[in-house]
TORKOLGU-186971 format. One record per residue (C-alpha): x, y, z; residue in three letters. Coordinates in Angstrom, 1 decimal, m for minus. Example, Ala and Ser with C-alpha at 12.3 -4.5 7.8 and 13.67 -1.06 7.14 Angstrom:
<mivos>
      xx      yy      zz    r
    12.3    m4.5     7.8  ala
    13.7    m1.1     7.1  ser
</mivos>
This chain:
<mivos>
      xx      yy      zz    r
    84.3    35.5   148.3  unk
    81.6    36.2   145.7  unk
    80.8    39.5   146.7  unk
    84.3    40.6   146.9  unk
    84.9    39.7   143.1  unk
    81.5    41.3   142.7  unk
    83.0    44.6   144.0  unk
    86.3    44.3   142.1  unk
    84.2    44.2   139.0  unk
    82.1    46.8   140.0  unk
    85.4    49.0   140.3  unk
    86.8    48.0   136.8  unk
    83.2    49.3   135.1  unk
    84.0    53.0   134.9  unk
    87.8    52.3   133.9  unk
    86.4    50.8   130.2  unk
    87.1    53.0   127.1  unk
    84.2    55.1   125.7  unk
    83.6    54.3   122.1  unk
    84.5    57.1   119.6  unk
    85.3    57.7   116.0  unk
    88.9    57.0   115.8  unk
    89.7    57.4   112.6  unk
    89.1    61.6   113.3  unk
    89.7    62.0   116.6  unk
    92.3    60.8   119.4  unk
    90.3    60.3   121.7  unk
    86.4    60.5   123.4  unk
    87.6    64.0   124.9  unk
    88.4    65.3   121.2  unk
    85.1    64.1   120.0  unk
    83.1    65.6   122.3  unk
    85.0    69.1   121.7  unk
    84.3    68.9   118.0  unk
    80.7    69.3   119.5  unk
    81.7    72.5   120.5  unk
    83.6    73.4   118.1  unk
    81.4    72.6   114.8  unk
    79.5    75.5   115.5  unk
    82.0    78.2   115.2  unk
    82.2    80.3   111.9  unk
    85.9    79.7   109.7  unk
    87.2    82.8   108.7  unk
    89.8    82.7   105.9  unk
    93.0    84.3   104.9  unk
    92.5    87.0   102.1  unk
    94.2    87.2    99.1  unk
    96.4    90.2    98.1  unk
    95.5    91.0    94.1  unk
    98.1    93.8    93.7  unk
   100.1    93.6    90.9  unk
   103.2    95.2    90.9  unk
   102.4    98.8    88.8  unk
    99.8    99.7    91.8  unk
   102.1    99.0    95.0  unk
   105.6    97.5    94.6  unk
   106.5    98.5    98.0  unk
   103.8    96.5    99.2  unk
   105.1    93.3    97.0  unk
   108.9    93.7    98.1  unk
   108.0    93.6   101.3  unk
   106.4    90.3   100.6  unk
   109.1    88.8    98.9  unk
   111.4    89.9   100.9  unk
   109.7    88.1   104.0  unk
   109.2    85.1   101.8  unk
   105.1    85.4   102.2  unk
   103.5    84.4    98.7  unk
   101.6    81.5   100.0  unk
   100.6    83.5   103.1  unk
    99.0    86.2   100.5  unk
    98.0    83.5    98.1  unk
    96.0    81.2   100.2  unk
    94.1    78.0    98.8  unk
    90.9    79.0    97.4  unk
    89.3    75.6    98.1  unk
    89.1    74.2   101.8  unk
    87.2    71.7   103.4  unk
    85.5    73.0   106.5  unk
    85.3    70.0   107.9  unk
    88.6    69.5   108.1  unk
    89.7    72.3   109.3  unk
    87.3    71.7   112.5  unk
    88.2    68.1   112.6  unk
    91.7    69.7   113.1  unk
    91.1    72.0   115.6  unk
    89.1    69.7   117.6  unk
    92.4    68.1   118.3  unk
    94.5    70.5   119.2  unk
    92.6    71.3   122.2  unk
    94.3    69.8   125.2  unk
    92.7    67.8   128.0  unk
    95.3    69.2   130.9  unk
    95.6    73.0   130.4  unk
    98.6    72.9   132.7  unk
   100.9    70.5   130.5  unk
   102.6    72.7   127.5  unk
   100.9    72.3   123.9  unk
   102.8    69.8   121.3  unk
   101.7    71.7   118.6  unk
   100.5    68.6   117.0  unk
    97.1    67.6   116.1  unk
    95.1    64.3   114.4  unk
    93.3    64.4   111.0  unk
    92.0    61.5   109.2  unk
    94.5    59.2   110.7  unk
    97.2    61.4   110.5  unk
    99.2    63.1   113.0  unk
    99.7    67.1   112.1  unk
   102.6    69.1   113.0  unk
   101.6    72.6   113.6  unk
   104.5    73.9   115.0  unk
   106.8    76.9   113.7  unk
   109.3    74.9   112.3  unk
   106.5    73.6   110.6  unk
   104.8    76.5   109.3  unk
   107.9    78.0   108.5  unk
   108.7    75.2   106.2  unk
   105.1    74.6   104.8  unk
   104.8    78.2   103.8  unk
   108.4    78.7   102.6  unk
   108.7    81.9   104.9  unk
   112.2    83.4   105.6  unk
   114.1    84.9   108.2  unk
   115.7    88.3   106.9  unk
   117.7    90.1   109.1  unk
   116.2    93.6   110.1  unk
   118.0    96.6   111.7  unk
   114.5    97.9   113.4  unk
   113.9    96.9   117.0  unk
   111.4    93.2   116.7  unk
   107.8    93.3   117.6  unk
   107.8    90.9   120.2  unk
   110.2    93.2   122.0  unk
   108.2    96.1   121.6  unk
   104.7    94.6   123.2  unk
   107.2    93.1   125.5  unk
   108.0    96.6   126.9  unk
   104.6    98.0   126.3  unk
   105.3   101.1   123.9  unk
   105.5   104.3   125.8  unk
   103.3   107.5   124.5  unk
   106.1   109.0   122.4  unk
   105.9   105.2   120.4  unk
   102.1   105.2   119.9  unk
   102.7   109.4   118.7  unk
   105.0   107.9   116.2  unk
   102.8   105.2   115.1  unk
   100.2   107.1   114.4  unk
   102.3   109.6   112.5  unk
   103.5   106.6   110.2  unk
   100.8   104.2   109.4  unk
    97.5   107.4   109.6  unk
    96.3   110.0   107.6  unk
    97.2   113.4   108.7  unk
    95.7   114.6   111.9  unk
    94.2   111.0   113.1  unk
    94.9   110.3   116.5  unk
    93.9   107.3   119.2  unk
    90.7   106.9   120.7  unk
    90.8   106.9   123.7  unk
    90.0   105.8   127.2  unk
    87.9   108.8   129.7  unk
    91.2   108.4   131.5  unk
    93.3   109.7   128.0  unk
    94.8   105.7   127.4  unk
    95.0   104.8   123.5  unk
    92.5   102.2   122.9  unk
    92.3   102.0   119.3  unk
    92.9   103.5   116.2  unk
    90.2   103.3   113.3  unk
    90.5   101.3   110.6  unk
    89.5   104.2   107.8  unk
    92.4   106.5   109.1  unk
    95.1   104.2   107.7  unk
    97.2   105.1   104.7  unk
    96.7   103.0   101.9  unk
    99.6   100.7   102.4  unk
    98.9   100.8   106.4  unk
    95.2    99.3   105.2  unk
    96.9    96.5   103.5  unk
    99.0    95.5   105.8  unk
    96.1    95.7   108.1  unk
    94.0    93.0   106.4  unk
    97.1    90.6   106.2  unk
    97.2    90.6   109.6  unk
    94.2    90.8   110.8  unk
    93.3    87.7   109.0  unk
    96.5    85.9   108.6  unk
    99.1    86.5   111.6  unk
    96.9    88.2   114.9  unk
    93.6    87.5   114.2  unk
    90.7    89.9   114.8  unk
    86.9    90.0   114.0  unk
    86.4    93.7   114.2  unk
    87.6    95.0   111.2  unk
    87.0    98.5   112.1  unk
    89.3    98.8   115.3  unk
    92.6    98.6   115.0  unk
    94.1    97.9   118.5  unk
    97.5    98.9   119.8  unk
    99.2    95.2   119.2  unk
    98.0    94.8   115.4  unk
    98.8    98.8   115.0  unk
   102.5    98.0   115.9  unk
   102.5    95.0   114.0  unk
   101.5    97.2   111.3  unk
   104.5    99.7   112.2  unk
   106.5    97.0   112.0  unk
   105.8    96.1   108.4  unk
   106.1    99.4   107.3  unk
   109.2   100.2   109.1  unk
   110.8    96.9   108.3  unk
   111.0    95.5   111.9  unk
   110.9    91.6   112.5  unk
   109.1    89.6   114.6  unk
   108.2    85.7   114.3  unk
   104.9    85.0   112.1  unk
   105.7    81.5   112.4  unk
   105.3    81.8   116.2  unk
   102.4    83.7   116.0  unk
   100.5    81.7   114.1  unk
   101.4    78.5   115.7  unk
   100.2    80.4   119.3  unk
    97.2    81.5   117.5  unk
    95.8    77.8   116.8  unk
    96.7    76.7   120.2  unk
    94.6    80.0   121.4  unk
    91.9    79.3   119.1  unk
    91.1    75.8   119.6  unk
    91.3    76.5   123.5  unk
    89.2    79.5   123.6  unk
    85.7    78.8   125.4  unk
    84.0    81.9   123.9  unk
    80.7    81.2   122.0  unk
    81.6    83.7   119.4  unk
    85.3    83.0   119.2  unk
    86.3    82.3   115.3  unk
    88.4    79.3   113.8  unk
    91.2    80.8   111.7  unk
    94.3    80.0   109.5  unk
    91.9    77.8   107.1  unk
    94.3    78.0   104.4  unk
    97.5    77.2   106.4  unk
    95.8    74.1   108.1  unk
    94.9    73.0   104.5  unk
    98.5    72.8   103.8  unk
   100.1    71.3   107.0  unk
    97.1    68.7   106.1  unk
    98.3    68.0   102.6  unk
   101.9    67.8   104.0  unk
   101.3    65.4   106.5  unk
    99.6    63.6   103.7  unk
    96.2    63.6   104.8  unk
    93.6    61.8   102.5  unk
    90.1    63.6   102.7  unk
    87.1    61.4   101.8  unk
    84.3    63.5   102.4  unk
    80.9    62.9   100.2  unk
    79.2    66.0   101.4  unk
    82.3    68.4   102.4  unk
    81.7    71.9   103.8  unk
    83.2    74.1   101.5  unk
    84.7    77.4   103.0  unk
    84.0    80.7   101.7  unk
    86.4    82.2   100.4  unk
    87.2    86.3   101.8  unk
    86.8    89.5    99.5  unk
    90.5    89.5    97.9  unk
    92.2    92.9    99.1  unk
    92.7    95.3    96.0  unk
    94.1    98.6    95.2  unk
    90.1    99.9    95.4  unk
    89.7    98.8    98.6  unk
    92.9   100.2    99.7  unk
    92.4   103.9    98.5  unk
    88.6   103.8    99.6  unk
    87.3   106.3   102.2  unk
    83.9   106.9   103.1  unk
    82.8   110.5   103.2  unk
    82.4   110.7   107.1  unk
    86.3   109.5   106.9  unk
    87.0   112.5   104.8  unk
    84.4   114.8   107.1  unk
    87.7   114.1   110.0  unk
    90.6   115.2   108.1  unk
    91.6   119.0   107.6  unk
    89.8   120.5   104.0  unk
    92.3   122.3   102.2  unk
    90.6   125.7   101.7  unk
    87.6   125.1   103.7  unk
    85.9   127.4   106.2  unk
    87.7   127.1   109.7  unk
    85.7   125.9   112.4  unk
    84.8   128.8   113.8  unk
    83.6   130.1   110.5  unk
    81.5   126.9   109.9  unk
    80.4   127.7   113.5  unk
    79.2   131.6   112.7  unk
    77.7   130.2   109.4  unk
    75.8   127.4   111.1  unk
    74.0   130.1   113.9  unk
    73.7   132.5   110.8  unk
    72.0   129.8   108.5  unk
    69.6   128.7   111.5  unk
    68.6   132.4   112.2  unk
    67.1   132.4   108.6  unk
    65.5   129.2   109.3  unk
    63.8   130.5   112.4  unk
    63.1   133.6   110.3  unk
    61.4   131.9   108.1  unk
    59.3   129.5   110.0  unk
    58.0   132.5   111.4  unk
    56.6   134.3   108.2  unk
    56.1   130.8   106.2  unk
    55.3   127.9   108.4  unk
    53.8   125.9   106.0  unk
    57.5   126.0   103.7  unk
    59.1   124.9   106.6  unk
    59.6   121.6   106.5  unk
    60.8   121.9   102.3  unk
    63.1   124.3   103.0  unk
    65.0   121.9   105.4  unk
    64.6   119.5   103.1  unk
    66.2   121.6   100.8  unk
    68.7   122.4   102.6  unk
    69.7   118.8   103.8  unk
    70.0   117.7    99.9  unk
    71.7   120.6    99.4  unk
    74.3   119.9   102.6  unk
    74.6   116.2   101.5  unk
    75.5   116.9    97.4  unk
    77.9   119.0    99.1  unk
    79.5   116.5   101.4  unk
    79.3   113.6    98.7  unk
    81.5   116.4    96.2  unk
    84.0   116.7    99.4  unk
    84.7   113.1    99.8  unk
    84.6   112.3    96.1  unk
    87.0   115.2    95.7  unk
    89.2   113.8    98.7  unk
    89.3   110.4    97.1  unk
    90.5   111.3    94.0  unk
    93.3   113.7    95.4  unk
    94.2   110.6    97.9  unk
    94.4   108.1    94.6  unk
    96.4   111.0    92.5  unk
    99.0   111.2    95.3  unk
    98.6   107.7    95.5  unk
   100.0   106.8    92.4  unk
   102.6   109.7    92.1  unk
   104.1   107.9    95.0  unk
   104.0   104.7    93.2  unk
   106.0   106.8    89.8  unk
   108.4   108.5    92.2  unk
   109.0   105.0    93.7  unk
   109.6   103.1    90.6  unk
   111.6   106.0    89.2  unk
   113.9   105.4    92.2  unk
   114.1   102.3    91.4  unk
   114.7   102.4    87.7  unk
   117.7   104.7    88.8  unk
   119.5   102.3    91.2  unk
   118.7    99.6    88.5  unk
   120.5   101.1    86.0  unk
   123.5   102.5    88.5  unk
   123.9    98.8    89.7  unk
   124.2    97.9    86.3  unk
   126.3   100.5    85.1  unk
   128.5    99.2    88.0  unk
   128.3    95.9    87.1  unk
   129.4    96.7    83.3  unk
   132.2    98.3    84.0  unk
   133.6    95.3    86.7  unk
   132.9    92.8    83.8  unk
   134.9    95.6    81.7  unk
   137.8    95.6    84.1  unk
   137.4    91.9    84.1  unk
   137.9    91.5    80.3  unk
   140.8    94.3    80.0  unk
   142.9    91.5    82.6  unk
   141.9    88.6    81.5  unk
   143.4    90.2    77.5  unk
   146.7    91.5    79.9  unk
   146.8    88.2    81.4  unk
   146.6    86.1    77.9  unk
   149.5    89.0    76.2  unk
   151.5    88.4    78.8  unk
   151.2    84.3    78.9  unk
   151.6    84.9    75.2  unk
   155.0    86.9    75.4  unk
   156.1    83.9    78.5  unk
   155.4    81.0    75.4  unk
   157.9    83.4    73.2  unk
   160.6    83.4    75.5  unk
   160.2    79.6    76.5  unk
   160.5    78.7    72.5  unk
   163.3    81.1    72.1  unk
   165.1    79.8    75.4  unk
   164.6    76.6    74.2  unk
   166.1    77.0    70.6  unk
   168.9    78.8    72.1  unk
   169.5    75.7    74.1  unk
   169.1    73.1    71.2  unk
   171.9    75.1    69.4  unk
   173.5    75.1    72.3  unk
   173.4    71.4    72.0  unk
   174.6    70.8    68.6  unk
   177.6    73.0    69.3  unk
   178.5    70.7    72.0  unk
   178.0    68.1    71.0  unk
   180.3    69.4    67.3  unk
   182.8    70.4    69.7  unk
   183.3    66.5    71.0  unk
   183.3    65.2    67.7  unk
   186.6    67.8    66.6  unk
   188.5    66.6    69.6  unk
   188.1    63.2    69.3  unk
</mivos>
């Protein structure tokens, strides 16, 4: 009998509890991911600091979505927090479907879109413009990623490509100004990406999307995008949404006590400069406006290097200063170009921005030429109204002396007869 209740205790042994931190974690399993997870780099949202003389497209389009926390993000998070929180998202059985819901400092935090929709104030305006989700649903067809391009690039930018002629990505420095913006606000907010240079054919309709006022479900989006995050096993995967974590933290009331916190670096805010920026080599790919053609450049290239090998033949020892020379002279050139690019690309920049503000100066002052003559027509009734209420008080008094003589006639009338 001994040795049977030997075994029987033998068989309880592995079933006790592992000890863990339970104020930050759920459970042993959570811990040990935060192991894994401690390591990974936090990459913030950025801020947007455009006021609304540079872009006030870009602004209504931001108010209209309701997204001024989501382009004004907390400047000052705790890192460890925000890997605390992700640490317990992460879900022991893959196959069950997330809760959206994690543990921080005692607290249980509700990441789901409800939640983020009501943490970040976001709204739900109806657009006419097919959704976003249905579009990557369907895959966009050719004639689709033609008409991207066309709307969010610089004229004569185009996909790279697969060898087999598939759109893979477009660059990041052949976006239009507003296209950049949007760019960065998704990249780092909504579909997270670490190359900033590539932008692939999901974030480039997202893009589309913005600029064409189509809809689609951040809230969704970024709820999916912890989930994926927190699950995702690659060493060089990135934690994101900082900022929005902060603030699901602070709503579930979450009390940080930290004496050595891990403070988060905040991203380079996205500006007007940054928007209108192109490097030289980007200007090198778009068509010069009364610039050799090709085939000229061509013909002066082979003529150029036939002097070159001219003169390396009469004056070796000059050889090597004249391309030196030349190379300076080539560069000055090119750095002119792009600077002159630039400032044509800021010019027509900001005309846009006048003719846009005109426009709306005008419908400004229609509607409220519209409205001042419906308060008119409200005040010219309202003084019709009161005349004729005036004229129905007339009547009533005269009726009602009329009826008081009326009265006193009778009632002299009795009197004579009696």
């Amino acid at each position: 009998m001994a040795s049977s209740s030997s075994k029987r205790q033998k068989r309880k042994e592995p079933m006790e509890s592992v000890p863990f931190d339970e104020k930050k974690f759920k459970t042993a399993f959570h811990e040990r991911e935060f192991e894994r997870i401690r390591e990974r780099k936090i990459l913030p949202e950025l801020t947007f600091q455009i006021n609304a003389d540079e872009s006030p497209q870009i602004l209504e389009k931001i108010e209209q979505r309701g997204w001024q926390l989501l382009t004004s993000p907390e400047g000052k998070i705790n890192g460890n927090l925000i890997k605390e929180f992700y640490a317990n998202v992460v879900r022991e059985d893959k196959t069950k479907a997330p809760t959206f819901k994690s543990y921080v400092r005692g607290k249980e935090v509700d990441f789901s879109p409800n939640a983020i929709t009501r943490v970040l104030h976001l709204r739900s305006p109806h657009f006419f413009e097919e959704s976003y989700q249905a579009r990557i649903s369907r895959s966009p067809d050719n004639n689709e990623l033609s008409e991207i391009v066309a709307d969010i690039c610089v004229i004569a930018a185009d996909w790279e490509r697969y060898t087999d002629g598939r759109p893979k990505f477009i660059k990041r420095g052949d976006l239009s100004p507003e296209a950049k913006g949007w760019f960065e606000l998704v990249r780092r907010s909504i579909l997270p990406a670490a190359n900033n240079s590539e932008v692939n054919i999901n974030r480039a309709t997202m893009v589309h999307c913005l600029i064409q006022d189509g809809e689609f479900n951040v809230n969704e989006l970024i709820a999916e995008g912890i989930q994926d995050s927190a699950e995702k096993v690659d060493s060089g995967a990135r934690l994101w949404y900082p900022s929005t974590i902060l603030c699901l933290c602070n709503k579930a009331k979450v009390v940080f006590e930290d004496s050595n916190p891990n403070w988060v670096n905040p991203g380079r805010p996205v500006t007007l400069e940054r928007l209108v920026y192109s490097t030289p080599a980007q200007q090198q790919r778009r068509p010069q406006i009364g610039k050799p053609k090709a085939k000229e450049r061509v013909h002066q290239e082979e003529h150029h290097q036939e002097e070159y090998q001219q003169k390396e033949q009469h004056d070796p020892d000059n050889l090597n200063m004249t391309y030196l020379l030349r190379a300076i002279e080539d560069l000055g050139q090119r750095h002119m170009e792009g600077q002159e690019q630039i400032l044509n690309l800021q010019t027509n920049w900001l005309s846009q921005q006048k003719a846009w503000q005109k426009q709306q100066m005008e419908q400004q002052q229609e509607h409220y030429s519209r409205l001042t003559q419906a308060i008119n027509q409200v005040n010219e009734r309202q003084e019709l109204q009161e005349k004729h209420l005036q004229e129905l008080n007339q009547r009533q008094i005269a009726q009602m002396k009329t009826f008081n003589e009326f009265s006193v006639l009778n009632e002299g009338r009795q009197l004579h007869r009696e």
